[in-house]
C-alpha positions in Angstrom: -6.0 24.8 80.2 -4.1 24.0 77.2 -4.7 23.4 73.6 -5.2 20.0 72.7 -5.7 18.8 69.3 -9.2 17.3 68.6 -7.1 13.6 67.9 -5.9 13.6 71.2 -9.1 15.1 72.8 -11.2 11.9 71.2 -8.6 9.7 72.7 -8.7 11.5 76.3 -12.7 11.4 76.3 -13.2 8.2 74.4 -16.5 9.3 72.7 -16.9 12.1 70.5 -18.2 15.3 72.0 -20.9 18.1 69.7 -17.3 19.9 68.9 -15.8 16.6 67.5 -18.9 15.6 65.7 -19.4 19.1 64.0 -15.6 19.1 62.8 -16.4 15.5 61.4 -19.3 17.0 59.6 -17.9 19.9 58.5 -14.9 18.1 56.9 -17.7 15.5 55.3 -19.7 18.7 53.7 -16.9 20.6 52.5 -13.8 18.4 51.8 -15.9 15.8 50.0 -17.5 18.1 47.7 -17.5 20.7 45.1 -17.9 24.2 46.1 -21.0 24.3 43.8 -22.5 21.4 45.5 -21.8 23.4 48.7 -23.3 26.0 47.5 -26.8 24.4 46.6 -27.3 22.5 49.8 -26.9 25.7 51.7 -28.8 27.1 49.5 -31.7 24.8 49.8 -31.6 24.8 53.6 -31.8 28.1 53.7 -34.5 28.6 51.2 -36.5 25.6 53.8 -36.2 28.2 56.4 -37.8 30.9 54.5 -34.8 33.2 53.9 -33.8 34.6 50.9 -30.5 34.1 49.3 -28.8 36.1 47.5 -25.2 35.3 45.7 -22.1 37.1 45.9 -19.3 37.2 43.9 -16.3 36.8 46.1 -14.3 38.5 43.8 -12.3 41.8 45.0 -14.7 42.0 47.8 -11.5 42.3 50.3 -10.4 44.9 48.1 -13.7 46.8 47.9 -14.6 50.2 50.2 -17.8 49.5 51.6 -18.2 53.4 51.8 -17.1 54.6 48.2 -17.3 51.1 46.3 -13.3 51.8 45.3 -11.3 48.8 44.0 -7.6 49.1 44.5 -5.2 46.5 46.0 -3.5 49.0 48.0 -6.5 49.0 50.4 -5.3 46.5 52.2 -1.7 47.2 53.5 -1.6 44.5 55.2 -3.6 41.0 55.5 -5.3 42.3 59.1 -6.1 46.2 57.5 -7.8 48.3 55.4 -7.6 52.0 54.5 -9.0 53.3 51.2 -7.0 55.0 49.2 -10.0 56.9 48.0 -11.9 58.0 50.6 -9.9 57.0 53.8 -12.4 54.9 55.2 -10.3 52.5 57.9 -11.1 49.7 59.7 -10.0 46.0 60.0 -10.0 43.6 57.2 -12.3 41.1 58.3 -15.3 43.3 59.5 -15.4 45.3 56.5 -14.8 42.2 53.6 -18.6 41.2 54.5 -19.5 45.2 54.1 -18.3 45.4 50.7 -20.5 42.1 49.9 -23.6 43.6 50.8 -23.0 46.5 48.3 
């Protein structure tokens, strides 16, 4: 089946599905608001469930080895790689961005 755009999906099923509904909340929470204000109502949801939160800064973390903690922007070759130049840890971008934020 092919892609069809969440307009023209609303106007081929007439209501609103879960998908359509979560995109429409999604672009309520985070277009309407600051990313501090979307940062304390996650973190006050979170906190309700009992789980502890802990803040990153985002900063270099896309550029960080999760192995030796090296910071270069030749790391990343390319937008879907990463090989550090230090060590020679490889892998791909996005599973190893979340890595380096747990450091």
């Amino acid at each position: 089946m092919p892609f069809i755009g969440v307009r023209k999906y609303r106007r081929m099923a007439g209501a609103k599905s879960h998908w359509t509904r979560y995109v429409d909340f999604m672009k309520t929470l985070i277009v309407g608001h600051s990313v501090n204000c979307v940062r304390q109502f996650i973190t006050y949801k979170v906190q309700l469930a009992g789980v502890p939160v802990v803040v990153v800064d985002p900063r270099n973390t896309s550029r960080t080895c999760p192995h030796c903690g090296l910071i270069d922007k030749h790391n990343r070759p390319n937008q879907a790689s990463f090989r550090c130049i230090g060590c020679g840890f490889a892998g791909s971008a996005r599973e190893q961005a979340p890595a380096s934020s747990a450091l």
